[in-house]
C-alpha positions as CSV (number, residue, x, y, z in Angstrom):
1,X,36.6,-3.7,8.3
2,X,35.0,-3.9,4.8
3,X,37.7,-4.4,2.1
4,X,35.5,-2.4,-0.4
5,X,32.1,-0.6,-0.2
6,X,29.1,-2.2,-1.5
7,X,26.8,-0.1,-4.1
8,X,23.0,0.2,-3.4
9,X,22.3,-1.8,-6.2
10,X,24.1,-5.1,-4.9
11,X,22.2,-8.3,-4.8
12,X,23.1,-11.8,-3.7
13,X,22.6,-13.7,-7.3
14,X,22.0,-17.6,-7.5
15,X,19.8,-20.2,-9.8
16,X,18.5,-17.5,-11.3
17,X,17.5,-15.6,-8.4
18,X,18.3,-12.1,-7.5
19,X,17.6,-10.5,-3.6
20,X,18.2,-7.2,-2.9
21,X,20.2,-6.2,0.3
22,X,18.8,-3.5,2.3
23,X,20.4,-0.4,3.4
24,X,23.9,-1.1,4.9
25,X,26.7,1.7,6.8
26,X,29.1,0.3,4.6
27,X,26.8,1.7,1.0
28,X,27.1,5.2,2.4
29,X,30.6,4.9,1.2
30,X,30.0,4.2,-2.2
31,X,27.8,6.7,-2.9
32,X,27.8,10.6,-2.5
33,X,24.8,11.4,-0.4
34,X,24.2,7.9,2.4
35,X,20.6,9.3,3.1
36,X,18.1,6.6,2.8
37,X,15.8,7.5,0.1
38,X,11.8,8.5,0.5
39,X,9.0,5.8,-0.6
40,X,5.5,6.5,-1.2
41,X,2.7,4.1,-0.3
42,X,-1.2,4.5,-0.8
43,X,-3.2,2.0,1.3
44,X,-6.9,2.0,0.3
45,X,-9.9,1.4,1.9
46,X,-13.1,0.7,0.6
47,X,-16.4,1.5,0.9
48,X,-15.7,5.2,3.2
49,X,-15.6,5.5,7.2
50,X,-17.3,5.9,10.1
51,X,-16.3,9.6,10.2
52,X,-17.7,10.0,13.7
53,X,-15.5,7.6,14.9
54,X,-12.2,8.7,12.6
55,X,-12.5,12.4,13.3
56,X,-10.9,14.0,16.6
57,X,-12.6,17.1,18.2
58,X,-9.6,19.1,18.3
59,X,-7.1,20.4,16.0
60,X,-3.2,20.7,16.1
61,X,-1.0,18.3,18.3
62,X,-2.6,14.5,18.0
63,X,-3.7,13.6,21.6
64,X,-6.0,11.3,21.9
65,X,-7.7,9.0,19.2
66,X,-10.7,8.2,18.0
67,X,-12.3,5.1,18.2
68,X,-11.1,3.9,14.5
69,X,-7.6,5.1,14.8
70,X,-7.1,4.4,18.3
71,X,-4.8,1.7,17.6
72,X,-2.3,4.2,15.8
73,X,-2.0,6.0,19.7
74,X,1.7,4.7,20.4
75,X,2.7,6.2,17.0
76,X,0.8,9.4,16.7
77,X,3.8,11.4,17.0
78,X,4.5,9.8,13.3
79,X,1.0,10.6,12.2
80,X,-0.3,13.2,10.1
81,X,-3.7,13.5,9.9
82,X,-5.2,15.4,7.4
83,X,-9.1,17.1,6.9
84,X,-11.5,18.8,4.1
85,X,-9.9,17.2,1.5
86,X,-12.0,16.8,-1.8
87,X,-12.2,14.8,-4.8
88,X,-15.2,17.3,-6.7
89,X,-14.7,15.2,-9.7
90,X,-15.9,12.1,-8.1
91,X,-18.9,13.7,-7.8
92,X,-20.0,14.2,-11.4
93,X,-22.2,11.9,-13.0
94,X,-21.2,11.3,-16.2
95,X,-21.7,7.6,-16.8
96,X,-23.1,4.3,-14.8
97,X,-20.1,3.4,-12.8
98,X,-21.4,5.1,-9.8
99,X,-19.3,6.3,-7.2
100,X,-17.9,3.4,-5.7
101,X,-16.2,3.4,-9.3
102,X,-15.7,6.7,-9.6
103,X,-14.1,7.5,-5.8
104,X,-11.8,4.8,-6.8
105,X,-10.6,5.7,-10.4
106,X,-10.3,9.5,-9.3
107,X,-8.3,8.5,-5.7
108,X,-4.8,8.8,-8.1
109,X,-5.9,10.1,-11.1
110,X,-7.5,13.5,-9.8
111,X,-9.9,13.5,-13.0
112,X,-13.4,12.8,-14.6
113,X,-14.3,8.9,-15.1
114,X,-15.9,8.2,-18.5
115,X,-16.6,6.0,-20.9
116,X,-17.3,6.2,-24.9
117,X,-18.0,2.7,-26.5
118,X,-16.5,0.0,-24.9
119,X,-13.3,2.0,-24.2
120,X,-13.1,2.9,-20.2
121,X,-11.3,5.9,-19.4
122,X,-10.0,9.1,-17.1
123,X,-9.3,12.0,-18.5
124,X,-6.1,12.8,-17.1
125,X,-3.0,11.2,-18.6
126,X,-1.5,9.3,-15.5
127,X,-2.3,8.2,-12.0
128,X,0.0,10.2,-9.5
129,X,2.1,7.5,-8.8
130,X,2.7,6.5,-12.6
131,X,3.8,10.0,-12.7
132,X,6.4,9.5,-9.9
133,X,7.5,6.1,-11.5
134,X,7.9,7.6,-15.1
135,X,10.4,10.3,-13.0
136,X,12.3,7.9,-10.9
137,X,11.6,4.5,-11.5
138,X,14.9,4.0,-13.3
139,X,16.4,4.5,-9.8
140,X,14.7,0.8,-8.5
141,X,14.3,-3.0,-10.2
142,X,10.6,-1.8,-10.1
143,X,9.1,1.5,-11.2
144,X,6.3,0.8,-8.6
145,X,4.2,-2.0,-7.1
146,X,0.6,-2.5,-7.2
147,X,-0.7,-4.7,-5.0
148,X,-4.8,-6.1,-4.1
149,X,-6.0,-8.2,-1.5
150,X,-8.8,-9.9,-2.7
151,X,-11.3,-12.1,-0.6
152,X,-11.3,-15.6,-1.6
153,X,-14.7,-15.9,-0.3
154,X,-15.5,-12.9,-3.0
155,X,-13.6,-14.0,-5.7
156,X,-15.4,-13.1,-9.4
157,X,-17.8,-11.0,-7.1
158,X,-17.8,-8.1,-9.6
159,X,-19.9,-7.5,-12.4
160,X,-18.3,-7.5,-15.8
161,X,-17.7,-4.4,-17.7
162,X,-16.8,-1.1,-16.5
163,X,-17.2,-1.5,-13.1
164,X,-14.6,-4.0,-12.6
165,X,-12.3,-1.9,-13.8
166,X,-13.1,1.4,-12.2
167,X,-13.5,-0.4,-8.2
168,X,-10.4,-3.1,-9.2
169,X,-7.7,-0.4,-10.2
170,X,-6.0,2.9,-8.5
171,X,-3.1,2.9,-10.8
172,X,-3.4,4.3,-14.4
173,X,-0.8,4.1,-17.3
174,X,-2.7,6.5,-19.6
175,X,-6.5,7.1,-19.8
176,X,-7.5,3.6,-21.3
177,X,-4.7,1.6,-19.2
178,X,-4.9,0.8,-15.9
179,X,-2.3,-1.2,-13.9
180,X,-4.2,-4.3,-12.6
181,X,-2.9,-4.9,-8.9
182,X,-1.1,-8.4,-8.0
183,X,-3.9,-10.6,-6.0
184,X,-1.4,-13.8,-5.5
185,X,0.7,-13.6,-2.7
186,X,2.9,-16.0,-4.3
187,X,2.8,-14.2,-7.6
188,X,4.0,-11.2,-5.4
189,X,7.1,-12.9,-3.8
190,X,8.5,-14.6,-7.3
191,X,8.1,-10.7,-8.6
192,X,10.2,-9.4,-6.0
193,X,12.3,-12.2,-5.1
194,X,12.3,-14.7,-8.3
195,X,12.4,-14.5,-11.6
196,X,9.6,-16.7,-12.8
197,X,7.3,-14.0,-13.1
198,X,7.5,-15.1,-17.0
199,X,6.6,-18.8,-16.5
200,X,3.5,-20.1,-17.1
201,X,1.3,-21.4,-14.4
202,X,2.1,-25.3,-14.8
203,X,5.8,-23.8,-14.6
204,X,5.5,-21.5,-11.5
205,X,4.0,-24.8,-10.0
206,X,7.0,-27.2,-11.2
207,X,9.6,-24.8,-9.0
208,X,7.4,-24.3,-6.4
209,X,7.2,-27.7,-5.7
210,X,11.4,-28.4,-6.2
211,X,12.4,-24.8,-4.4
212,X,12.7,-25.1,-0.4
213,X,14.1,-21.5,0.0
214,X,15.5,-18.9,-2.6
215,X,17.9,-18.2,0.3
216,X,19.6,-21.9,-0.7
217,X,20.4,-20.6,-4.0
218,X,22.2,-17.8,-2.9
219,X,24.0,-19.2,0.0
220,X,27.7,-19.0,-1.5
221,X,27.1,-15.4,-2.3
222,X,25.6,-14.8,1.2
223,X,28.5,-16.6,2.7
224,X,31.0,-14.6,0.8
225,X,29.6,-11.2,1.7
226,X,29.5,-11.8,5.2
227,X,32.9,-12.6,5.2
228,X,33.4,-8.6,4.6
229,X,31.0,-7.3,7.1
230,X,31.1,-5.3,10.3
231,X,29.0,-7.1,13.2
232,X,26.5,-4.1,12.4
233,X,26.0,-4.9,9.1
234,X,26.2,-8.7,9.4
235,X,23.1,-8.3,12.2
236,X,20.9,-6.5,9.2
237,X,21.9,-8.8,6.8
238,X,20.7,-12.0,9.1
239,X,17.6,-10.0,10.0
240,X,16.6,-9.2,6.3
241,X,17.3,-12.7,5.2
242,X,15.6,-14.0,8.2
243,X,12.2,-11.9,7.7
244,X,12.6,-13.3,3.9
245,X,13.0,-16.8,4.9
246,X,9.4,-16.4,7.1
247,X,7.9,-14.8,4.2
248,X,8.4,-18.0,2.6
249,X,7.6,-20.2,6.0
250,X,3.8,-17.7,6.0
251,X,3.1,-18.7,2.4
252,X,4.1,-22.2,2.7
253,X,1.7,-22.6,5.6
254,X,-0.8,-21.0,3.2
255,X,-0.6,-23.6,0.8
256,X,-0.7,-26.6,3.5
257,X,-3.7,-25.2,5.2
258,X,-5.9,-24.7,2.2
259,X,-9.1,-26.5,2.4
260,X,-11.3,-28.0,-0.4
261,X,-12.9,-25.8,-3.0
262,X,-16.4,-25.2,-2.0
263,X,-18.8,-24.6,-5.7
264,X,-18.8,-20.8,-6.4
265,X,-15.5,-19.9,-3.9
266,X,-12.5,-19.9,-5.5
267,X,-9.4,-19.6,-3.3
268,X,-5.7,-18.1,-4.6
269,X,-3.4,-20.6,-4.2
270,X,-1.2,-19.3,-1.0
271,X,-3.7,-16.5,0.3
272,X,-5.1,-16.9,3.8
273,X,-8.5,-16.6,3.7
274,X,-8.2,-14.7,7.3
275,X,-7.9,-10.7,7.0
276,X,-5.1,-10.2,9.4
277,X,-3.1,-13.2,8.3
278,X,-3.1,-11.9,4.5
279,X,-2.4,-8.7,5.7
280,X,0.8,-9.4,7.8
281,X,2.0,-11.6,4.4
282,X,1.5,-8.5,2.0
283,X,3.1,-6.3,4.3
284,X,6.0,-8.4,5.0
285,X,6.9,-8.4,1.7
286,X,6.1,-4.6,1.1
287,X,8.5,-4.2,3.6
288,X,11.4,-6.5,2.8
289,X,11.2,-4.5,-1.1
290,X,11.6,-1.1,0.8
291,X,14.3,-2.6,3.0
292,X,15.8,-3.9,-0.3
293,X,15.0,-0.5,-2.5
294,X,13.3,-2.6,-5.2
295,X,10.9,-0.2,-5.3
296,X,9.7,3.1,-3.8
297,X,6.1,3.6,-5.2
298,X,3.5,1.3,-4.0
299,X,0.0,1.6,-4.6
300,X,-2.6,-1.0,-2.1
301,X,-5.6,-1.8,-2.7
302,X,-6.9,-3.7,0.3
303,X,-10.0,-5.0,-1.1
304,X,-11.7,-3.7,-4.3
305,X,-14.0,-0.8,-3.7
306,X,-17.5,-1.6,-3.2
307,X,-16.6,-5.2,-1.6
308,X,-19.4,-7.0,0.6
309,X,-16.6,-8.9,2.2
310,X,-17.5,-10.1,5.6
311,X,-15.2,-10.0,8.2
312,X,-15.9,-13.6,10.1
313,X,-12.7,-12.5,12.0
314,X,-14.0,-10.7,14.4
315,X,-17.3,-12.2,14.2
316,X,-19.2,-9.9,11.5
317,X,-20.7,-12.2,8.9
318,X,-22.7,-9.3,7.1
319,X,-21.1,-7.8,4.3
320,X,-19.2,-4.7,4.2
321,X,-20.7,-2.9,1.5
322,X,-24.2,-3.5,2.9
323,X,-23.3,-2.6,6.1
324,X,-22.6,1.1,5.1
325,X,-26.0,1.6,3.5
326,X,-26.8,1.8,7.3
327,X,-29.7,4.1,6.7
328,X,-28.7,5.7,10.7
329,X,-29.1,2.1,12.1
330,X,-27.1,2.0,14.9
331,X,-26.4,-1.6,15.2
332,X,-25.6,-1.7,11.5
333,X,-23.3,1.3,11.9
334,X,-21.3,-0.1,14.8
335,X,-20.5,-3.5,13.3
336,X,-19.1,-0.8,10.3
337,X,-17.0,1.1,13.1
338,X,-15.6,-2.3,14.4
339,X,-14.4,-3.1,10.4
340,X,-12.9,0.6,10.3
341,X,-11.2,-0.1,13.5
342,X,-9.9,-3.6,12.5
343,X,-8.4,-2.1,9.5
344,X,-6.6,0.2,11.5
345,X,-5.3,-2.5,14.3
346,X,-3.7,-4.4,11.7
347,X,-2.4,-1.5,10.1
348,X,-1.3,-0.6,13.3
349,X,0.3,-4.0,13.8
350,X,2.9,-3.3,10.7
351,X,3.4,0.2,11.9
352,X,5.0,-0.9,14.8
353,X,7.4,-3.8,12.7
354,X,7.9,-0.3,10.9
355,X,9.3,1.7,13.6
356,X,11.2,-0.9,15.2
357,X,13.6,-1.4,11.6
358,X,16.9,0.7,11.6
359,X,18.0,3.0,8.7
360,X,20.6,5.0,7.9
361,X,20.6,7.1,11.8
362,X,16.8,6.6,12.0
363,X,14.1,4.3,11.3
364,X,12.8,2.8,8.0
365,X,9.4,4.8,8.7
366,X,11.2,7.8,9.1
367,X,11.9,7.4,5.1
368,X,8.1,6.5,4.0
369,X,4.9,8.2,3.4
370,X,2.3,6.1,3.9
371,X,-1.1,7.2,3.2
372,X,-3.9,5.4,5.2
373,X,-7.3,6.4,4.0
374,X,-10.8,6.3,1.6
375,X,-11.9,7.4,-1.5
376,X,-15.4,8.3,0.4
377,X,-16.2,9.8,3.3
378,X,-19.8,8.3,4.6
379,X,-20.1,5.4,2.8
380,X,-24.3,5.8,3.3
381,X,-24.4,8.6,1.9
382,X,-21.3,8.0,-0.4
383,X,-19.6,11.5,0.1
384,X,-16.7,12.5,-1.8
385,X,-16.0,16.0,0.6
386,X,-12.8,15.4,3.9
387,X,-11.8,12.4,2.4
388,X,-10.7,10.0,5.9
389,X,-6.9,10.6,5.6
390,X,-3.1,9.7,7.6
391,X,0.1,10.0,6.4
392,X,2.4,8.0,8.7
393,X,5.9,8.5,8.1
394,X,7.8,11.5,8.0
395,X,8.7,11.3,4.4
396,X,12.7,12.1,5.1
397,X,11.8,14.4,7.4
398,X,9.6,16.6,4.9
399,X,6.6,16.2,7.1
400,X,6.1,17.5,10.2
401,X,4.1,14.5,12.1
402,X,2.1,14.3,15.2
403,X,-0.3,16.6,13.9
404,X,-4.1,17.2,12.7
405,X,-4.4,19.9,10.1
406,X,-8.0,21.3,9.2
407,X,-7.8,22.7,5.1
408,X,-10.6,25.0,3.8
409,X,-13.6,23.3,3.1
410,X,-13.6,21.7,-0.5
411,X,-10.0,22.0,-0.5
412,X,-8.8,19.9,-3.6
413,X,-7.6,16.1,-2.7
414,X,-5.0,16.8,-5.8
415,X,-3.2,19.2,-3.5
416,X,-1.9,16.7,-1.7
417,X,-0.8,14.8,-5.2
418,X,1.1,17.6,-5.7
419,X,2.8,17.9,-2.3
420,X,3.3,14.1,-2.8
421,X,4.7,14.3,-5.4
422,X,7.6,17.4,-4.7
423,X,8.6,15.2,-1.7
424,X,8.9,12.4,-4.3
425,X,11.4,14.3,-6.4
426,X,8.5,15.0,-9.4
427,X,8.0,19.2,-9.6
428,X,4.6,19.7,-11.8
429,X,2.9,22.9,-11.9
430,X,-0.8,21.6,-11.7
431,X,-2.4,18.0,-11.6
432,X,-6.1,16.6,-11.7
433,X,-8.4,19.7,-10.0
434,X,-5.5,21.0,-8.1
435,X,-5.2,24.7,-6.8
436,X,-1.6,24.3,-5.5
437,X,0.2,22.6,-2.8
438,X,-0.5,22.2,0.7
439,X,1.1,24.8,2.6
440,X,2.2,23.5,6.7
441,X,2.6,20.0,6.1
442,X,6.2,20.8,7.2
443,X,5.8,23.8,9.6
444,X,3.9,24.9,12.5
């Protein structure tokens, strides 16, 4: 037995270092309501889909998957798959930063991409997410989390000026301020787990070099804590210390097995040049902060838009990008169905760590929304109409899963902001090109 209930905002404290515990029986009695609470998570693609191989020929109860997603079929009964949603303002052609910029800048904003001077902006005030944080983010150590994965091999592969900042961002403080995503795994963990997100490089070095686990400096506290736990909560507790302690094992290994600097290919310090490997560490962290509540708005960029990444992984040394200009190519268009698909396997891969985490009386993915999907739909043709997207999750059970719902044609993508955003506690009347909500996303 406990002798007192812990609060949801306890944390094991030592050498300066904070961690987060993750959701425990014994918090429900220190609070009112024990439900877990709902996190929202964007996880963007670049460069569109293979829609022939994302789209299903059937509507209504998920059966069996397409090519691309077919790695999602143990989990479809927590998939919602969504069709005929439309970012219209993408489309407009006001300014040079053509729609790989544009696709991205819109995905959360919901409005026109301009630019006057040197100033880049959008014209609507706030990304959706920067919306949700502004509401709730006084609930978490982080308002939200934005995250890139960047190819080392494509490092500075981006032309200066606007671009860059239209394909490089999805979250948007105000019109002129977007919220540059964290590319350094390492720079990642020390914002979650440290606190030497304020040192300077040379410094961040110094204590990487003397630190062998942040779980060293908070031992006493971890001791004492256990002391006071039932054998439920003590197994969470070793489990959630455990997955932190391989976080740091994953980026150590990164470090070790970094080669030389070839001229022109700059490497981040601690990022695994192989897809699935970087993946897995970004993920394991996303997951050890929702575990730990030190956020619940995430926003993933997994590679900028318009990338020509190659994937050498699964034995595809032609760029991305170029590989969607297919002009109907078929060769061409299948090594781009084999990227789509690899997305989706290791997407896949972190589902199933997902669903396997308890909760509260479910599962951690029972509490997320996370939204799997493109800011275009044939990247050839670069179309901005049924926008590939997934929700997996079941947002607190506020979504009905399992499911593939057809809209109207040129029904607006900011529909689903706003859905989002109800499930997310934030009521608005309108956002971006929006109509209204999207009615059935929790019914039959």
């Amino acid at each position: 037995m406990i002798r007192k209930p812990l609060g949801r905002r306890t944390f094991l404290r030592g050498m300066g270092v904070a961690i987060g515990l993750p959701f425990m029986e014994t918090m429900s009695r220190a609070q009112s309501a024990s439900k877990p609470p709902v996190r929202l998570m964007f996880l963007y693609y670049p460069n569109g889909m293979d829609m022939e191989n994302w789209n299903p020929d059937y509507t209504g109860k998920l059966g069996a998957l397409p090519r691309i997603l077919k790695p999602l079929e143990p989990f479809r009964d927590d998939v919602l798959m969504l069709n005929n949603l439309t970012h219209n303002w993408a489309r407009v052609l006001i300014d040079g930063p053509g729609d790989h910029g544009r696709c991205c800048a819109n995905y959360l904003t919901g409005g026109h991409v301009r630019k006057s001077d040197r100033n880049i902006y959008v014209d609507n005030p706030m990304s959706m997410d920067q919306m949700i944080a502004s509401k709730i983010g006084n609930a978490t150590r982080l308002p939200s989390l934005e995250i890139g994965m960047e190819d080392p091999r494509q490092s500075g592969n981006c032309d200066s000026g606007y671009s860059c900042a239209y394909t490089n961002n999805l979250a948007w403080k105000s019109p002129t301020q977007p919220m540059p995503p964290i590319l350094d795994p390492r720079m990642l963990f020390d914002r979650l787990f440290g606190a030497s997100a304020d040192l300077s490089p040379a410094e961040r070095a110094q204590r990487m070099r003397i630190r062998t686990s942040i779980l060293d400096f908070v031992r006493e506290s971890t001791t004492a804590l256990a002391k006071n736990l039932g054998t439920t909560d003590k197994r969470k507790l070793d489990e959630y210390l455990g997955a932190i302690r391989s976080i740091e094992l994953q980026l150590e290994r990164a470090a070790k097995d970094e080669t030389p600097v070839q001229p022109g290919m700059a490497k981040p310090a601690g990022a695994p040049a192989d897809f699935g490997e970087h993946f897995k560490l970004i993920t394991d962290m996303v997951t050890v902060a929702f575990q730990a509540d030190l956020t619940r708005v995430v926003t993933f960029l997994v590679t900028r838009e318009g990338t020509s990444r190659p994937y050498r992984e699964i034995g595809i040394a032609d760029g991305h990008h170029p590989l969607t200009h297919h002009g109907g190519k078929r060769e061409q268009l299948a090594k781009v169905t084999e990227i789509n698909a690899y997305h989706a396997a290791n997407f896949a891969s972190w589902v199933e760590r997902l669903s396997g985490l308890k909760e509260g009386e479910g599962r951690l993915l029972d509490n997320l929304m996370l939204v799997y999907g493109a800011g275009l739909n044939d990247g050839n043709r670069h179309l901005h109409d049924d926008l590939p997207t997934i929700i997996v999750g079941r947002g607190g059970g506020s979504l009905r899963t399992g499911r593939r719902i057809v809209f109207r044609r040129e029904t607006p993508f900011s529909n689903l902001h706003l859905s989002l955003m109800e499930r997310m506690g934030v009521h608005v009347d309108s956002f971006g090109d929006s109509s209204g909500t999207l009615s059935g996303l929790d019914t039959a």
